[in-house]
mmCIF file of the N, C-alpha and C atoms, coordinates in Angstrom:
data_MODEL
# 
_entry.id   MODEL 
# 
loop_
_atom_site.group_PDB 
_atom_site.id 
_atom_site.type_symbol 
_atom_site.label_atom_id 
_atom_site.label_alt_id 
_atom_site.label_comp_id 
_atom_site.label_asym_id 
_atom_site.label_entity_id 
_atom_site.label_seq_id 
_atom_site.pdbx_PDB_ins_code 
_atom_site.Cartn_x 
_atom_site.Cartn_y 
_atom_site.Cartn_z 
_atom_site.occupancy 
_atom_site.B_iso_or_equiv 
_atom_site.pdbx_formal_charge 
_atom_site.auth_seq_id 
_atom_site.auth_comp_id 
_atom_site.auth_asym_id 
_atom_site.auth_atom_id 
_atom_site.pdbx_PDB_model_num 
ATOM 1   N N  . UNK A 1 1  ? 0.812   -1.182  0.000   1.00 0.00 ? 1  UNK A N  1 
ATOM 2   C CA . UNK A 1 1  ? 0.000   0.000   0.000   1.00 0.00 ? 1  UNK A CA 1 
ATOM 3   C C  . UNK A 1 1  ? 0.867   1.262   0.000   1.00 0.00 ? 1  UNK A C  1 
ATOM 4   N N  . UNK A 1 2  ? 1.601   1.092   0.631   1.00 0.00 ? 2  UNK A N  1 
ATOM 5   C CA . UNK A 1 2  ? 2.678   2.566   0.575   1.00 0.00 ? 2  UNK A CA 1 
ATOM 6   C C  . UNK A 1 2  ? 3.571   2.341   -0.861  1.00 0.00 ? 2  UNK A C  1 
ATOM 7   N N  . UNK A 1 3  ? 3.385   1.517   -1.593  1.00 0.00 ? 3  UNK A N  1 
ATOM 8   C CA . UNK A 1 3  ? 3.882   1.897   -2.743  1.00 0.00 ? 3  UNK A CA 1 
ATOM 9   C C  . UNK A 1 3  ? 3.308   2.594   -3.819  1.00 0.00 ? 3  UNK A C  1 
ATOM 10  N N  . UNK A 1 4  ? 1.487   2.228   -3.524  1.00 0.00 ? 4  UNK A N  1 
ATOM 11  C CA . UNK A 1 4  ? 0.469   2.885   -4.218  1.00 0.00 ? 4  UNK A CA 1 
ATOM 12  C C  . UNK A 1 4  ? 0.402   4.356   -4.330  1.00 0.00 ? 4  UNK A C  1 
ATOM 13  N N  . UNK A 1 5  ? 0.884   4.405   -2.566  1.00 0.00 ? 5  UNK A N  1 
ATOM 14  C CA . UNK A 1 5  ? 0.957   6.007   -2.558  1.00 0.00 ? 5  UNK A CA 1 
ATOM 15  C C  . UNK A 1 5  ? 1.690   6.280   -2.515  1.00 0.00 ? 5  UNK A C  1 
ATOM 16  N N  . UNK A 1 6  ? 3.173   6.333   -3.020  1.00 0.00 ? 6  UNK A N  1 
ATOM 17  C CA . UNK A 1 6  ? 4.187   6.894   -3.264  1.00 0.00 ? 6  UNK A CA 1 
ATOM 18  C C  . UNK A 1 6  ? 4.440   6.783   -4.773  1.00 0.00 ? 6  UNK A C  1 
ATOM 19  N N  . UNK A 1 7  ? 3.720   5.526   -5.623  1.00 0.00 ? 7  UNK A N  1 
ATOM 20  C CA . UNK A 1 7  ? 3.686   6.226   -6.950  1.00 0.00 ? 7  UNK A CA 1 
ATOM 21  C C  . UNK A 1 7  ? 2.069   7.268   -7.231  1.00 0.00 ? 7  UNK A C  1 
ATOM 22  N N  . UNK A 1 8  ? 1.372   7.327   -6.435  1.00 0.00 ? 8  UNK A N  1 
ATOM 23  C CA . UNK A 1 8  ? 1.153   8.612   -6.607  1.00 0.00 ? 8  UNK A CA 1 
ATOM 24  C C  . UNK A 1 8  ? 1.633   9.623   -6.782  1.00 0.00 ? 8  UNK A C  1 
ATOM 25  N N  . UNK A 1 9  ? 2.277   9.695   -5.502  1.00 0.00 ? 9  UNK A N  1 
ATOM 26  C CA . UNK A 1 9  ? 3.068   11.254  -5.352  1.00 0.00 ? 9  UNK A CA 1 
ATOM 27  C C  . UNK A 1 9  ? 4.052   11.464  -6.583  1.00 0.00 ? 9  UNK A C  1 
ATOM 28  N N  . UNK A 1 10 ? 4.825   10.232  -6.824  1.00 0.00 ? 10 UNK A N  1 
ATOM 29  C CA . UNK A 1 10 ? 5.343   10.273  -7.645  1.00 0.00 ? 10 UNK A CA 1 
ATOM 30  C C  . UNK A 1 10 ? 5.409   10.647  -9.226  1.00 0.00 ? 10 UNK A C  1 
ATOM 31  N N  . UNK A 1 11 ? 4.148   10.376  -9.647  1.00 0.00 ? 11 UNK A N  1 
ATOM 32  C CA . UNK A 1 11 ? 3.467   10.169  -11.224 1.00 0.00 ? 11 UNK A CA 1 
ATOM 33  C C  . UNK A 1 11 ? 2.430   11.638  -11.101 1.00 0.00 ? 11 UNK A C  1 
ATOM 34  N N  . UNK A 1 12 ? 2.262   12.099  -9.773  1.00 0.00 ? 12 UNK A N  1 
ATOM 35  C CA . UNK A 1 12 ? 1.746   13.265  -9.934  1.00 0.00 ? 12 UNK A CA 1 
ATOM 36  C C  . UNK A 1 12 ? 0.221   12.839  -10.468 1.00 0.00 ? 12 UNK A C  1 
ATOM 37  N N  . UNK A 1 13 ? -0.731  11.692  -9.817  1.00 0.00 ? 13 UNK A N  1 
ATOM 38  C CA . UNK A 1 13 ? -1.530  10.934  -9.901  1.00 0.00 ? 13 UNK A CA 1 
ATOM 39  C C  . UNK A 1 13 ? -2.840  11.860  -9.362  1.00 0.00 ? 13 UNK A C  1 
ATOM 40  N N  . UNK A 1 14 ? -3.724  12.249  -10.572 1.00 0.00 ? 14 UNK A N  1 
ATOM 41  C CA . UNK A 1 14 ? -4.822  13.297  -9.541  1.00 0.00 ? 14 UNK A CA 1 
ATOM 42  C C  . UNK A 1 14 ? -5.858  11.947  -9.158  1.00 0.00 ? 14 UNK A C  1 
ATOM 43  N N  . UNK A 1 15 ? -6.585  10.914  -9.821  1.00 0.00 ? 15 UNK A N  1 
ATOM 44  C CA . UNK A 1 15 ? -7.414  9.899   -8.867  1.00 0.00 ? 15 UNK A CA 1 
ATOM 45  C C  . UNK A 1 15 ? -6.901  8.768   -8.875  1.00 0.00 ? 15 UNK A C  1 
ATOM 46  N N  . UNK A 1 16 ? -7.374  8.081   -8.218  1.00 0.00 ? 16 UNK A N  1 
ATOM 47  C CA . UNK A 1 16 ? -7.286  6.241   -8.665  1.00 0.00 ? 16 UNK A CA 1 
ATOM 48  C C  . UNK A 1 16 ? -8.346  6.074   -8.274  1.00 0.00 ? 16 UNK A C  1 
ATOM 49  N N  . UNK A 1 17 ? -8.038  4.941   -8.855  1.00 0.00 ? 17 UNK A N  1 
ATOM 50  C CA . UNK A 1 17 ? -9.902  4.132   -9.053  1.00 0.00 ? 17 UNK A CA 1 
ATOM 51  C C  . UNK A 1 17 ? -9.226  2.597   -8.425  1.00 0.00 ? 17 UNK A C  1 
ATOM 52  N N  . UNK A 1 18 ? -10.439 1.976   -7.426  1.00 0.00 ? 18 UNK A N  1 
ATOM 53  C CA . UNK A 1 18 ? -10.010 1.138   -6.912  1.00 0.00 ? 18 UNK A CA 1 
ATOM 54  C C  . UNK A 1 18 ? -11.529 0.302   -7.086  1.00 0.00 ? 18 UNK A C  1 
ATOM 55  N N  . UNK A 1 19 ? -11.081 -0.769  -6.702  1.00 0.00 ? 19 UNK A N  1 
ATOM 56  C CA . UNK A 1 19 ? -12.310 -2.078  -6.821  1.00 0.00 ? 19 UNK A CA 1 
ATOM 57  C C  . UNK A 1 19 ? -12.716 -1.994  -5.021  1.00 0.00 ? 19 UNK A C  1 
ATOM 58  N N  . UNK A 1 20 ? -13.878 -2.273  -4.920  1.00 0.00 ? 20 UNK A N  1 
ATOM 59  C CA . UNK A 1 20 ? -14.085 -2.579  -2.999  1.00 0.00 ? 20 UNK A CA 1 
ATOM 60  C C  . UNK A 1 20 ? -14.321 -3.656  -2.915  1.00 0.00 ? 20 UNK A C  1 
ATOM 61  N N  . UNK A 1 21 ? -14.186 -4.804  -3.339  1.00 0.00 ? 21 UNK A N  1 
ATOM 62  C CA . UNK A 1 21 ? -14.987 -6.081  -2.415  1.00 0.00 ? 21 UNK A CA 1 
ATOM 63  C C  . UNK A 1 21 ? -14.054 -6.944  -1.952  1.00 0.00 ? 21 UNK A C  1 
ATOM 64  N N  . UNK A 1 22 ? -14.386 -7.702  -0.801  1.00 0.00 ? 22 UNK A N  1 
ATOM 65  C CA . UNK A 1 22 ? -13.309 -8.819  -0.453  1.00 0.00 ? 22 UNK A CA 1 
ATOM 66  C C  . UNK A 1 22 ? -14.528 -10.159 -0.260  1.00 0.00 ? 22 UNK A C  1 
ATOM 67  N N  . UNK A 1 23 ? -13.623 -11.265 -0.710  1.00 0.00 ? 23 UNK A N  1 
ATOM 68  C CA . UNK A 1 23 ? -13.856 -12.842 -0.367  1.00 0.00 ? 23 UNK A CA 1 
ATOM 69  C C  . UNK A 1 23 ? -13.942 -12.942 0.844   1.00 0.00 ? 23 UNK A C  1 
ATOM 70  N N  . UNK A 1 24 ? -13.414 -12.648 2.074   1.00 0.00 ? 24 UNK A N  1 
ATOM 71  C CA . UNK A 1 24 ? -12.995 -12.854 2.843   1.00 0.00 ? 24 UNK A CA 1 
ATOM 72  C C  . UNK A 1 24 ? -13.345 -12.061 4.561   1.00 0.00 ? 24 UNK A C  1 
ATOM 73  N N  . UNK A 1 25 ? -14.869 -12.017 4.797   1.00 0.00 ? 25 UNK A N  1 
ATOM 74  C CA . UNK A 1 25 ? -14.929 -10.945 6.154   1.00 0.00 ? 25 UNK A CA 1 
ATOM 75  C C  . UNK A 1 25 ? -13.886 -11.065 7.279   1.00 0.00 ? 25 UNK A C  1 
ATOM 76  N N  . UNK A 1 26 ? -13.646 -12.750 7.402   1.00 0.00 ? 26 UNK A N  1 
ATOM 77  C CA . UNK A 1 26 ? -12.895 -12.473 8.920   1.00 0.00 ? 26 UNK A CA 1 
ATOM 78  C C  . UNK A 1 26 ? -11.293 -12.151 8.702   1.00 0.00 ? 26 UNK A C  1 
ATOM 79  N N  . UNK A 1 27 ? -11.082 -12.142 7.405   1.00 0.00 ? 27 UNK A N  1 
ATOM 80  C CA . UNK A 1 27 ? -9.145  -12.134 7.475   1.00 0.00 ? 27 UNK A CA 1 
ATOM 81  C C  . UNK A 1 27 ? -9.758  -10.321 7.263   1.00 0.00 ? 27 UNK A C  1 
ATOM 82  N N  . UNK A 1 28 ? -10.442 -9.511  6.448   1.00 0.00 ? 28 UNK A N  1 
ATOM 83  C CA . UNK A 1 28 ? -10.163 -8.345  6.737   1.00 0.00 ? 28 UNK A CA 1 
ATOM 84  C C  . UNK A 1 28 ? -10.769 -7.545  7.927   1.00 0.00 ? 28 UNK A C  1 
ATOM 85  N N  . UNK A 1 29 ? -11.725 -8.333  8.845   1.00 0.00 ? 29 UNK A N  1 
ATOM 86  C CA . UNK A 1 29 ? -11.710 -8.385  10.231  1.00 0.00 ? 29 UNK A CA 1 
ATOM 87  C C  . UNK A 1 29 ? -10.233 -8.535  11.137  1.00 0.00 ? 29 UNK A C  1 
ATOM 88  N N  . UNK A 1 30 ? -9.910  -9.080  10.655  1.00 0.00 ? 30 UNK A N  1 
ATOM 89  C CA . UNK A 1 30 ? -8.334  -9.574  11.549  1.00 0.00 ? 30 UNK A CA 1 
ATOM 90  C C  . UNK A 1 30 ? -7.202  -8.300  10.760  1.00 0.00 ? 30 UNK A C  1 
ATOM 91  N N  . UNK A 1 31 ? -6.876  -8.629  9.854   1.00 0.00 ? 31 UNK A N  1 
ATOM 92  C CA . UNK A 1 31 ? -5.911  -8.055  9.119   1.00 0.00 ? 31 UNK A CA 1 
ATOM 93  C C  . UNK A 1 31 ? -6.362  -6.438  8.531   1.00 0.00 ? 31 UNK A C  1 
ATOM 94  N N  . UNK A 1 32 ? -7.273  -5.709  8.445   1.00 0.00 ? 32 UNK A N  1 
ATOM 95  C CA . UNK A 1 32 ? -7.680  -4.982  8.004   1.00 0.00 ? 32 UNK A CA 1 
ATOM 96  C C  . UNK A 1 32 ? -7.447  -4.895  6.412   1.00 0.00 ? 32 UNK A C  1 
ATOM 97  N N  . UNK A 1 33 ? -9.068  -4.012  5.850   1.00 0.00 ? 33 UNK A N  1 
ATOM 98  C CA . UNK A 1 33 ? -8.315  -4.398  4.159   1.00 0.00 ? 33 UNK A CA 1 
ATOM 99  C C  . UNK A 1 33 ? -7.814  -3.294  3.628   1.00 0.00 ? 33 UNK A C  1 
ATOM 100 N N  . UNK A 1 34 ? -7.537  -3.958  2.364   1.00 0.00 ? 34 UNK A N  1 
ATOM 101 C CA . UNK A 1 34 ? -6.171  -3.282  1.520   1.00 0.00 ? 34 UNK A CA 1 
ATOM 102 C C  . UNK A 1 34 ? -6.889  -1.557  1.093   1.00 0.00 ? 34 UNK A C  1 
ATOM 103 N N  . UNK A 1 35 ? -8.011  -1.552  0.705   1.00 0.00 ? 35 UNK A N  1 
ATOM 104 C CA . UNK A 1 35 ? -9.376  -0.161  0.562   1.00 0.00 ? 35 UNK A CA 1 
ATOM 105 C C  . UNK A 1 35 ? -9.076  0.393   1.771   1.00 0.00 ? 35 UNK A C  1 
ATOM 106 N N  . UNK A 1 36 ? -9.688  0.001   2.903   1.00 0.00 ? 36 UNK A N  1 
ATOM 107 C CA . UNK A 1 36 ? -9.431  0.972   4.574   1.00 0.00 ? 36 UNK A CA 1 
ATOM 108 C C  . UNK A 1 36 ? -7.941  1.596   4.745   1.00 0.00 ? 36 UNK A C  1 
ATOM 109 N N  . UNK A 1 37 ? -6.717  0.826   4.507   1.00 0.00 ? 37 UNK A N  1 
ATOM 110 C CA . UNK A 1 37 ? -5.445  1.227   4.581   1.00 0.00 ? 37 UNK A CA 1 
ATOM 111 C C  . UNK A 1 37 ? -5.526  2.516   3.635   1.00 0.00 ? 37 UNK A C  1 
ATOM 112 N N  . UNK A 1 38 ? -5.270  2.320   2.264   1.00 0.00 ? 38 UNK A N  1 
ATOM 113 C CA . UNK A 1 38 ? -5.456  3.174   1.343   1.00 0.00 ? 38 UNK A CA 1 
ATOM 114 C C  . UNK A 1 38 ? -6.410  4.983   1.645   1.00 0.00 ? 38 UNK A C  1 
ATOM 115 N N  . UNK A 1 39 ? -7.869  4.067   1.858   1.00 0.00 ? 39 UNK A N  1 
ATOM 116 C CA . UNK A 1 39 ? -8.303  5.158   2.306   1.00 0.00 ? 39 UNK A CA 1 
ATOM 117 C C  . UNK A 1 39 ? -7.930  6.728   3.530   1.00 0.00 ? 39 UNK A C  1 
ATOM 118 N N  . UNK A 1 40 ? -6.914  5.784   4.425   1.00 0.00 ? 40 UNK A N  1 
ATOM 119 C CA . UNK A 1 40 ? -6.582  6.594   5.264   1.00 0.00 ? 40 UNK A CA 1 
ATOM 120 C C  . UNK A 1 40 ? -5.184  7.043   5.048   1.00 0.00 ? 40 UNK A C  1 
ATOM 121 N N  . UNK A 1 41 ? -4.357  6.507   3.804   1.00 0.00 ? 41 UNK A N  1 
ATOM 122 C CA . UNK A 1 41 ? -3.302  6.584   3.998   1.00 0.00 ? 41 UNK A CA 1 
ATOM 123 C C  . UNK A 1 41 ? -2.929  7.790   2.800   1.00 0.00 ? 41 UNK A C  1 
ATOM 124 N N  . UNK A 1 42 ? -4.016  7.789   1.749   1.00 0.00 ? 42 UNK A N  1 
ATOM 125 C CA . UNK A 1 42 ? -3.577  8.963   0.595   1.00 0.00 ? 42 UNK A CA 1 
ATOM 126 C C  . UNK A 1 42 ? -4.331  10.138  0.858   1.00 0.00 ? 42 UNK A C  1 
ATOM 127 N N  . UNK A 1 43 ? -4.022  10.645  0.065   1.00 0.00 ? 43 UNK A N  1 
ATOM 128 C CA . UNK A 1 43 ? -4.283  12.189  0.531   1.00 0.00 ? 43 UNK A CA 1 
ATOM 129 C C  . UNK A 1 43 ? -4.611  13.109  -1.619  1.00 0.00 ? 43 UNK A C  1 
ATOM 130 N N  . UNK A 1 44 ? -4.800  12.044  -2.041  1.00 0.00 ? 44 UNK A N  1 
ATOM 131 C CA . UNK A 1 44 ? -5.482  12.368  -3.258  1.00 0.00 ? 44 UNK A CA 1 
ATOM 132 C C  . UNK A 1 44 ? -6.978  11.680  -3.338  1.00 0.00 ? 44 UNK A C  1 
ATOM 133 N N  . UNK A 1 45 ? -7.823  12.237  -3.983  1.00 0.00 ? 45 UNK A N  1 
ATOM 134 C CA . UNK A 1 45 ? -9.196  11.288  -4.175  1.00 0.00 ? 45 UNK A CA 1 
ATOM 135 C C  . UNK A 1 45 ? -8.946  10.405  -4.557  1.00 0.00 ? 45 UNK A C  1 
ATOM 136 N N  . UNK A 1 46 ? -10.251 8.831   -4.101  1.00 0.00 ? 46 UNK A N  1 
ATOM 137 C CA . UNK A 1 46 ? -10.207 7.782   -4.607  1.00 0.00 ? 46 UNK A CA 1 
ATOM 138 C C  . UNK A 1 46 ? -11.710 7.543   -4.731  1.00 0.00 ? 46 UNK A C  1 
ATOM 139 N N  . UNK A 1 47 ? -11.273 6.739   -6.018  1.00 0.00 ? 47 UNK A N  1 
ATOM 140 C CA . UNK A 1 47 ? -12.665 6.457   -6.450  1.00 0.00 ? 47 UNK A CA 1 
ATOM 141 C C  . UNK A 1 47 ? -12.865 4.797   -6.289  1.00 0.00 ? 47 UNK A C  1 
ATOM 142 N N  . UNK A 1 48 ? -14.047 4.491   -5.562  1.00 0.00 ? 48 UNK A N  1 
ATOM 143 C CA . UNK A 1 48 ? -14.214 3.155   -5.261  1.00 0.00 ? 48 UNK A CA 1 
ATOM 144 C C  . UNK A 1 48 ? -15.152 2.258   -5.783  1.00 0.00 ? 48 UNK A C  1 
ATOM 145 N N  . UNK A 1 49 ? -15.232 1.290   -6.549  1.00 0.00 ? 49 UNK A N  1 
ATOM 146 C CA . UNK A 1 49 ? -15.752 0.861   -7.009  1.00 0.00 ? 49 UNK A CA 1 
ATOM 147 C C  . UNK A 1 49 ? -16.345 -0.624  -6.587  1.00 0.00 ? 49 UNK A C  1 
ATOM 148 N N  . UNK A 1 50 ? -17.873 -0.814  -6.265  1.00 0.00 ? 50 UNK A N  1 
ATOM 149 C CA . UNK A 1 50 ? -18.148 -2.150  -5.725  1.00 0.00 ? 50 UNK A CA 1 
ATOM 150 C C  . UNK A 1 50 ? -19.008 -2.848  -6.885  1.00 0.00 ? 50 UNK A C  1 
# 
C-alpha cells in the first residue's frame, strides 16, 4: 500500500480508481483491508468501485 501512494506522489496521480470487495470478512476483520489502509493513507481522491 505505501507503494500505491508513493507512486502517486510520484506520477503526480490526480485519482485512482479502486475495486471494494473482499472474499474474505474475517481475514479483513483480523488483518484490516487493503481499501481501509489506502483510504486513510492517501491524501489524493479515490474512487471506489463495488
Amino acid at each position: 500500500m505505501e507503494a500505491l501512494t508513493a507512486y502517486q506522489a510520484q506520477h503526480d496521480i490526480d485519482l485512482t480508481v479502486m475495486g471494494a470487495f473482499s472474499h474474505n470478512r474475517l481475514r479483513d476483520l483480523l488483518m484490516g483491508s487493503i481499501t481501509a489502509k489506502m483510504l486513510l493513507s492517501t491524501q489524493q481522491p479515490l474512487l471506489l468501485l463495488r
